[in-house]
C-alpha positions in Angstrom: 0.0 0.0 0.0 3.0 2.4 0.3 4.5 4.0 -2.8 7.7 3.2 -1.1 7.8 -0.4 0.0 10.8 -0.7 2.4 10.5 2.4 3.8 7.1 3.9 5.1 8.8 6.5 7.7 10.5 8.1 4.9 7.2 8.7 3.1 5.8 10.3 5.7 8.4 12.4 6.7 8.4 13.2 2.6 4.7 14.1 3.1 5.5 15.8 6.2 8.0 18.3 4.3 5.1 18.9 1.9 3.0 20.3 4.2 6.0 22.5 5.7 7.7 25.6 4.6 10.2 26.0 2.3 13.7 25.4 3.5 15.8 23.3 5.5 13.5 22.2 8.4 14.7 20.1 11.9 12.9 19.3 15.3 15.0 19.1 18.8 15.4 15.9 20.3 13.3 15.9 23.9 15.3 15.2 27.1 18.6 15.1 25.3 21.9 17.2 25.5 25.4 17.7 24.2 27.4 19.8 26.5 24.1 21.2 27.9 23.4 22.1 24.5 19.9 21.0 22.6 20.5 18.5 19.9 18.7 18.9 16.6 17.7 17.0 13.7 17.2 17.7 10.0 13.3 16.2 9.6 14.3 13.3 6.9 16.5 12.0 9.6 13.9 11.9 12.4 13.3 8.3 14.3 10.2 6.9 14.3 8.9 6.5 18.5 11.9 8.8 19.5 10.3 11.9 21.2 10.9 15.2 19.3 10.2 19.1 20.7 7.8 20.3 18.0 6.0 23.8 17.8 2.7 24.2 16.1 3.5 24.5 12.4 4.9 20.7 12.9 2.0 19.5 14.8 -0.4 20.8 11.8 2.0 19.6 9.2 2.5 15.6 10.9 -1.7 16.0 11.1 -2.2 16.6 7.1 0.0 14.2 6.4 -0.8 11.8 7.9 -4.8 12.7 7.0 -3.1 12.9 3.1 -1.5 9.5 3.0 -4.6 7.4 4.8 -7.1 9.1 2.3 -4.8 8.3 -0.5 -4.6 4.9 0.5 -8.4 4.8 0.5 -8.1 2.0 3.2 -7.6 2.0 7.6 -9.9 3.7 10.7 -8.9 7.4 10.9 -9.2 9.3 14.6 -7.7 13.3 14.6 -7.9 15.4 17.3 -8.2 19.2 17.8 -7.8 21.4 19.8 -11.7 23.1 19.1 -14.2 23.1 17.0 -13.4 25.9 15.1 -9.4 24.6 14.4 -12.0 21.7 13.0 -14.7 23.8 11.0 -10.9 25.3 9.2 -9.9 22.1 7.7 -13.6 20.9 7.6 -13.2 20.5 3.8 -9.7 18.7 4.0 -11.3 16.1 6.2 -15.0 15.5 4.2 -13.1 14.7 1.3 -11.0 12.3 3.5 -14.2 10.5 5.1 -15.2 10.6 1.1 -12.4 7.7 0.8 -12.5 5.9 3.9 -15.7 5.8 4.9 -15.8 7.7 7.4 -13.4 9.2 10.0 -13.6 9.9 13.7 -12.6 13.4 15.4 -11.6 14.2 18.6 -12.7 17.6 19.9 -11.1 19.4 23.1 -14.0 21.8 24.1 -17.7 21.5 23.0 -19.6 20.2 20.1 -22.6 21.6 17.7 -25.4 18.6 18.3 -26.1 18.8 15.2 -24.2 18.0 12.1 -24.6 18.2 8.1 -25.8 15.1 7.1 -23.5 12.8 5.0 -20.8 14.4 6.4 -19.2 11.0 7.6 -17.3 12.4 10.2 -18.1 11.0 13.8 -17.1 13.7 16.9 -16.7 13.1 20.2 -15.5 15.8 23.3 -12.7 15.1 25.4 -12.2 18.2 27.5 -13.5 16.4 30.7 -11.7 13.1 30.3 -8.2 14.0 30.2 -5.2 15.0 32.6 -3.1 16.7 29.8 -3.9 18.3 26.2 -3.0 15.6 23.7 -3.4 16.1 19.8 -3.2 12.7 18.1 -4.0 11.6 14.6 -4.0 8.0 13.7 -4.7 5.8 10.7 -5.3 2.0 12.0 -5.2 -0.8 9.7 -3.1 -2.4 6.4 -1.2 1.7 6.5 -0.6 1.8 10.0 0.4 5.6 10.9 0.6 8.0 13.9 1.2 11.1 15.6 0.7 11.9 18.8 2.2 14.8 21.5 1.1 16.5 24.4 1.3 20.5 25.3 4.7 21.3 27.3 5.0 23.9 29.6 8.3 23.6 30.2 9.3 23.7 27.0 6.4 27.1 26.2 8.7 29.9 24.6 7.0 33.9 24.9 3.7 32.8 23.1 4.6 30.2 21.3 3.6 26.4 22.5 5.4 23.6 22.9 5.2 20.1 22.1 6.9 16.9 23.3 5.9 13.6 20.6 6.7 11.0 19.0 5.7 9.2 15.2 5.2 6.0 14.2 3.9 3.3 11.6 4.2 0.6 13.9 1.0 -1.4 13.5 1.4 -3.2 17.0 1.9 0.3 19.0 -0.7 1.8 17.2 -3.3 -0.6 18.0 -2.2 0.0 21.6 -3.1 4.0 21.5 -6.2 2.8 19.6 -7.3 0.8 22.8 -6.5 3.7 25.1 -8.3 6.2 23.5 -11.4 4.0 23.3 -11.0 3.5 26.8 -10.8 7.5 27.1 -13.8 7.7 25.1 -16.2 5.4 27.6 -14.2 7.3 30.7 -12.4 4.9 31.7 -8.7 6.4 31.9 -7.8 9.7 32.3 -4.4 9.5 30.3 -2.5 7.8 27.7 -0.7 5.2 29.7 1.6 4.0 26.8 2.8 7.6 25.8 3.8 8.5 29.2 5.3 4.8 29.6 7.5 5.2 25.9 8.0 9.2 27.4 9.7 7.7 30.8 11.7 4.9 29.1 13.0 7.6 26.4 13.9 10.0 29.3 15.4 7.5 31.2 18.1 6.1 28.3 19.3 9.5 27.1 19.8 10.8 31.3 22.5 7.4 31.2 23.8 8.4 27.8 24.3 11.5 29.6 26.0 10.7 32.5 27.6 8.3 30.3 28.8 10.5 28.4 30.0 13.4 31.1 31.6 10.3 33.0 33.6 8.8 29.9 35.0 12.6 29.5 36.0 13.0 32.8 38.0 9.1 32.7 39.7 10.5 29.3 40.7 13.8 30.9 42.7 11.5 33.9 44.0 9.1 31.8 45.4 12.0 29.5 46.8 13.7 33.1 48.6 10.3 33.9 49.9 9.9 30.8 51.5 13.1 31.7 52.7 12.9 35.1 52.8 9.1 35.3 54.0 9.5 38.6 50.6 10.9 39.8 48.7 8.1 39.6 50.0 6.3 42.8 48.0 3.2 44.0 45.7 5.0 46.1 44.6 7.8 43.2 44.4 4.7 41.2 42.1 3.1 43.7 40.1 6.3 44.2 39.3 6.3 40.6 38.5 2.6 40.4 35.9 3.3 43.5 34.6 5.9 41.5 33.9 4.0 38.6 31.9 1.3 40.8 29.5 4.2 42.4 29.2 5.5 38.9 27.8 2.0 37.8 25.6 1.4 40.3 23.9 5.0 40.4 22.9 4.0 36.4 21.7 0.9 37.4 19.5 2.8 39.6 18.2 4.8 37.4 16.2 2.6 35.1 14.9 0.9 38.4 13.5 4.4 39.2 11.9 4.4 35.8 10.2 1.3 36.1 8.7 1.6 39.2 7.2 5.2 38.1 6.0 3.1 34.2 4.3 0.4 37.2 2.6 3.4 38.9 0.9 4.8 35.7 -0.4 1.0 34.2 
């Protein structure tokens, strides 16, 4: 079903370009650091369930994407979110002709909705203002074209006026089935949040803090071993010792951090 085989995360990223401005375009990678520096990445290199910083021209551009490539298809279940009815009612067209191909598609609305709609419109809304913890904004296509976005507002991350967002993509058909299940669960009020996005969000903050203090650590050993080669007479037994009982506390303080993690992803199931 893909125009390119082997490779569906480059199509969407293509499509994602598409719907993007002119010019060289690249995201920030969340919770990650190089010498207390953000890291960023040109978009055609982006990961697929690696979480990303994204402002709003992204999210709208990773939404009609993903919205172009399932109506192309003409196959899969489609569920979009927004933020209001009226962000809605602006790309109402966009997604009639999109329930034209599939069938029909289901959208998710934060805030109220009219009662009443067109008919034929084929477009099935729900409100999720009172059901959720956090403000997520999700589109996914289930089925033989498996694709997804999905992010949640940031506060942290909020620069002057402008919001920001902290998400992941994927066309993992196994993963998406899982946010499919959540959200139906959000739908009859039975969860308040997306337990397998703040699950994948804790296991991807947890590996890049040890490849940080991997990272600090393995520049602080090259730095000694470059002073001993210099003064060899320096490292005595004891230093020597020091820096072995150093390495051992270093260890076992990463070993303690994924156990951290896991008991925080068993408080959230």
């Amino acid at each position: 079903m893909y125009s390119n085989h082997n490779n569906p995360t480059r199509e969407l990223l293509g499509e994602v370009q598409r719907h993007l401005p002119a010019g060289p375009r690249f995201a920030q990678e969340a919770f990650t650091s190089e010498r207390r520096r953000p890291v960023f990445i040109k978009l055609s290199e982006l990961a697929p369930e690696s979480f990303y910083v994204v402002d709003e021209v992204a999210v709208h551009a990773f939404r009609n994407a993903v919205v172009e490539l399932a109506a192309r298809s003409g196959t899969g279940r489609l569920t979009i979110s927004y933020p209001s009815y009226g962000e809605f009612q602006a790309q109402r067209q966009r997604l009639q002709d999109a329930a034209s191909k599939l069938g029909h598609i289901r959208v998710l609305v934060t805030g109220p909705v009219p009662s009443v709609f067109p008919p034929g419109v084929g477009i099935d809304f729900y409100s999720i203002t009172a059901g959720l913890r956090a403000r997520y904004s999700l589109v996914m296509n289930q089925g033989v074209r498996p694709l997804l976005f999905i992010c949640r507002e940031s506060r942290l991350l909020q620069v002057a006026d402008h919001q920001r967002n902290v998400g992941f993509f994927s066309v993992d058909g196994g993963l998406i089935e899982c946010i499919a299940e959540e959200v139906e669960w959000l739908l009859r009020g039975m969860v308040t949040t997306l337990g397998t996005f703040e699950r994948l969000e804790t296991l991807h903050q947890t590996t890049q803090r040890i490849s940080r203090e991997l990272e600090s650590y393995s520049r602080r050993m090259e730095l000694a071993v470059r002073r001993a080669h210099r003064r060899p007479d320096l490292l005595t037994p004891a230093r020597f010792n020091r820096i072995v009982g150093q390495a051992v506390a270093k260890m076992e303080q990463l070993q303690e951090i994924p156990r951290r993690a896991l008991r925080t992803i068993e408080k959230t199931r």
